[in-house]
C-alpha positions, 0 to 999 in steps of 0.5 A, spaced: 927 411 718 932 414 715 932 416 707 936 411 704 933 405 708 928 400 704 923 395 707 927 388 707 920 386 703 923 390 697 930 386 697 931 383 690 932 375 692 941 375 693 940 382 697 943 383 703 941 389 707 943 392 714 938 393 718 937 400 721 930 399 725 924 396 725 916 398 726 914 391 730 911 391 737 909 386 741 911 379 741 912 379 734 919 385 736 921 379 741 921 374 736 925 378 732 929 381 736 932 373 740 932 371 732 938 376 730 934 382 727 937 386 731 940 393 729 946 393 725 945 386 723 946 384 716 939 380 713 940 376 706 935 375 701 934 367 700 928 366 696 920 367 695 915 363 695 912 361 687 907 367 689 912 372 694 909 370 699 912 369 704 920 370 703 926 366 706 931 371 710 938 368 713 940 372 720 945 370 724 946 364 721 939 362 722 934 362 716 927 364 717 921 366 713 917 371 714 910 374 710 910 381 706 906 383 713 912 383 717 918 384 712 914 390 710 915 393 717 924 392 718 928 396 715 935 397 713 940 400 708 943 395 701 950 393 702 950 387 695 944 385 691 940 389 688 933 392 691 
């Protein structure tokens, strides 16, 4: 992880965060990977359920939702928004 990277969890809502790496093994990195969190890939913060848990991501033209356990484990770099 590099020095200025932030987990895609700590993204305020509008952010948008290239992603550097991610800390996922197993079928859930294949899951990810096929969907477009791919390094060098942009991820837009949407929305966070009325308890934050979990959040609403756009990559790849594809919006999922992924809870704090798994957002917490995919990191990139701030490019708009805030953190």
């Amino acid at each position: 992880m590099e020095r200025d990277s932030l987990a895609l969890s700590e993204a305020g809502i509008g952010s948008m965060v290239r992603i550097s790496g991610m800390d996922v093994e197993g079928v859930l990195r294949r899951r990810l990977l096929d969907l477009g969190f791919v390094k060098g890939n942009v991820v837009e913060v949407l929305r966070r359920s009325p308890l934050g848990d979990p959040a609403a991501y756009r990559v790849s033209n594809t919006t999922i939702a992924l809870r704090r356990e798994e957002s917490s484990r995919i990191y990139g770099e701030l490019i708009g928004g805030e953190a």
